[in-house]
SEDOFI-649948 format. One record per residue: residue in one letter; x, y, z of N, C-alpha, C in turn. Coordinates in steps of 0.05 Angstrom, whole numbers, plus 32768, in hexadecimal, padded with zeros to 4 digits. Layout:
<atoms>
aXYZXYZXYZ
...
</atoms>
This chain:
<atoms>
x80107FE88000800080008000801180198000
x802780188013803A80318011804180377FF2
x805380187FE6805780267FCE8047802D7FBB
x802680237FC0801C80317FA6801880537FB4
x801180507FC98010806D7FCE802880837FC6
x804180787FCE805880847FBD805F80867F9C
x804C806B7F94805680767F70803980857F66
x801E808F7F77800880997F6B801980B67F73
x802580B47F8C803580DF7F8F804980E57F77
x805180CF7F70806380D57F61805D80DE7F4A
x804680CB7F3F803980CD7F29802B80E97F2A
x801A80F07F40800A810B7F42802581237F38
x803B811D7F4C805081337F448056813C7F28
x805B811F7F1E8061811D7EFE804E81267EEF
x8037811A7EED802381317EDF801F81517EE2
x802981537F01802081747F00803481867EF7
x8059817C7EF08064817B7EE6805881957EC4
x804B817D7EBA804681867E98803B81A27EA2
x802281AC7EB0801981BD7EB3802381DB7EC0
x803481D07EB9804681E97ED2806481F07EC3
x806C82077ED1807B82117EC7809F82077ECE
x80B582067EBA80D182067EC180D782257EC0
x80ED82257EE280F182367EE5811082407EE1
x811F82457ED2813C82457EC6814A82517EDF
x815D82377EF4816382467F098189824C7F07
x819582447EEF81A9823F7EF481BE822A7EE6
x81DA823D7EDA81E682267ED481FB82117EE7
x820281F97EE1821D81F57EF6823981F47EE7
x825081E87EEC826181ED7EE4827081E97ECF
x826281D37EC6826181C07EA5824D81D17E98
x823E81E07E97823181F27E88821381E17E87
x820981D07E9981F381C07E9581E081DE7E9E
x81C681D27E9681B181EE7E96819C81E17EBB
x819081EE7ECC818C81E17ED6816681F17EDD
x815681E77EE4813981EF7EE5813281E67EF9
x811581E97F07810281EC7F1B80EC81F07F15
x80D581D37F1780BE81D57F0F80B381EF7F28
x809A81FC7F1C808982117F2B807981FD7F3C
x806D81EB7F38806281D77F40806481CA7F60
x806F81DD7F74807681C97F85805E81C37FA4
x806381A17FA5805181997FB6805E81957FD3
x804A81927FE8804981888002804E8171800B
x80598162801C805D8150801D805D8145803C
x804F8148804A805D813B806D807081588076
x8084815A807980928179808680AD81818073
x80A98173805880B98181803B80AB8188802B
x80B2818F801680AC819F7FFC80B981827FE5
x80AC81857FD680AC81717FBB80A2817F7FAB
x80C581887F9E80CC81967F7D80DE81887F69
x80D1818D7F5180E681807F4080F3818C7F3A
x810D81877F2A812081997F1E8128818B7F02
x812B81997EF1813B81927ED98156819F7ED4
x816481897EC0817F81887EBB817B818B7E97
x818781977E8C818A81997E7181A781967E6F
x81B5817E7E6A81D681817E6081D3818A7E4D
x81F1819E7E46820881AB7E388213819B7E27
x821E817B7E30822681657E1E821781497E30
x8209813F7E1C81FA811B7E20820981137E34
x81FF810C7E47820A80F27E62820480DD7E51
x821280C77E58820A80AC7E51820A809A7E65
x81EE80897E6981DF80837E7881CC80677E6A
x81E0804D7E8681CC80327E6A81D980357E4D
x81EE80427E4881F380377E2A81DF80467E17
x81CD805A7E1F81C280777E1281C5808E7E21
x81C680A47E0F81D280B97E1481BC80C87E1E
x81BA80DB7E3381B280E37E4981B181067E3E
x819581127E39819B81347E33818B81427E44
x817881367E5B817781467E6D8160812D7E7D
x8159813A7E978152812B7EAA814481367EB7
x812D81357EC7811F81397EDA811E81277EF7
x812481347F0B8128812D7F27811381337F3E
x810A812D7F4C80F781387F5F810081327F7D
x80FF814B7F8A8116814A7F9880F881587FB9
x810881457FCD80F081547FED8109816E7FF0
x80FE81787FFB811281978005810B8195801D
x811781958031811381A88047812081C48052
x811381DB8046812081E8804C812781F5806A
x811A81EA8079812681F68092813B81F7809C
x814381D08094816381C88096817181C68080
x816A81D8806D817781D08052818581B6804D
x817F81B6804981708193804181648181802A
x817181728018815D815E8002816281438008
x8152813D7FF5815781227FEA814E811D7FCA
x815880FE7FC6814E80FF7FA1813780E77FB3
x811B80EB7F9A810880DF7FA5810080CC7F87
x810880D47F75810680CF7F5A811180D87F3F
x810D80CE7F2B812680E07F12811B80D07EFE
x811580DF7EE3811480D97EC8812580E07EB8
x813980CE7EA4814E80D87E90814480D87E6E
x814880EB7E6C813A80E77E4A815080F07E30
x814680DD7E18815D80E07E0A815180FE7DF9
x815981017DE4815F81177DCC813F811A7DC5
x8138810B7DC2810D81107DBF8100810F7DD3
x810A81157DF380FF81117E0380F080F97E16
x80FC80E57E0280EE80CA7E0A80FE80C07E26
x80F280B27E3B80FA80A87E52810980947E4A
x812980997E5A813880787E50813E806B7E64
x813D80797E7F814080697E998131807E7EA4
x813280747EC5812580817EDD812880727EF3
x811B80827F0C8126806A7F2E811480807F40
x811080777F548103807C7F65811080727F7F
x8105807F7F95810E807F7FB080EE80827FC4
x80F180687FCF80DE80657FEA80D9807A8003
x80F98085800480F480948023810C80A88017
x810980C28022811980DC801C813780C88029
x814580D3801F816680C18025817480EA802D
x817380F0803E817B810B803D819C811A8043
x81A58126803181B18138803381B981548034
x81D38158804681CC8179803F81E381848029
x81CA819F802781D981A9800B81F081BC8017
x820281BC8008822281CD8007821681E77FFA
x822481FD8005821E821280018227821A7FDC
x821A822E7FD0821F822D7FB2821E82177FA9
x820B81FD7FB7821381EC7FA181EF81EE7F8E
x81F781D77F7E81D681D47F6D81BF81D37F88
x81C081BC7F9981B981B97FAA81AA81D07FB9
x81B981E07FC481B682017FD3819D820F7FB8
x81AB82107FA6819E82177F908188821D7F8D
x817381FB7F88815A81ED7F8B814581EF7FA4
x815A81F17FBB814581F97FD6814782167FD0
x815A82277FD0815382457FD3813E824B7FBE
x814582457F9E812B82467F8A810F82367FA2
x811982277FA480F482187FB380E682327FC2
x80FA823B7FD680F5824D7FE480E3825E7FE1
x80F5826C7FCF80EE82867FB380CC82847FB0
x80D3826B7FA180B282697F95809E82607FA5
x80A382587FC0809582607FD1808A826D7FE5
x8096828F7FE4809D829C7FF080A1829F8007
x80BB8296800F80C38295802A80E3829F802E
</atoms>
């Protein structure tokens, strides 16, 4: 029962995804492009946002090449704070070539300037706080 309840949030996330907006937060140091769905949900005492990755040059990933990805990530910003909760990789037409999921937030904290810091302060932002 838990996990269907975890792959129907996931699923809800993912659809609300299409309807909503990317928010262009930033490049990192390989020149990858990096985004922030507007979209973000509630969760128990985090925030659940996605983020996108647009590479600069194809990752390769499985033996296909990798041009950008979607992640959905809990925030806590109190303790600055994530985890990865899920991730879609898509090739050159956008088609899904892998993906993974995660049962329980696995949490870390984010380093200052890093992507990490990034994504909670954008969360922040767009939720005004």
């Amino acid at each position: 029962m838990k996990k269907i309840f975890g792959l129907l949030l996931l699923l809800q996330c993912f659809i609300g995804t299409a309807k909503a907006e990317w928010i262009y937060i930033g490049d990192d140091i390989e020149g990858d492009k990096w985004y922030i769905n507007d979209n973000i949900k509630r969760d128990s005492y985090y925030w659940l946002v996605w983020s996108k990755t647009i590479y600069k040059t194809p990752e390769k990933r499985n033996a296909k090449f990798v041009y950008s990805n979607e992640v959905l990530h809990a925030v806590d910003d109190k303790f600055m704070k994530s985890a990865f909760m899920a991730g879609y990789y898509f090739d050159k037409k956008g088609n899904v070539i892998d993906s993974w999921e995660s049962s329980y937030p696995d949490w870390s904290f984010s380093r200052p300037s890093s992507v990490g810091e990034t994504i909670i302060e954008a969360t922040k932002e767009l939720l005004g706080e």
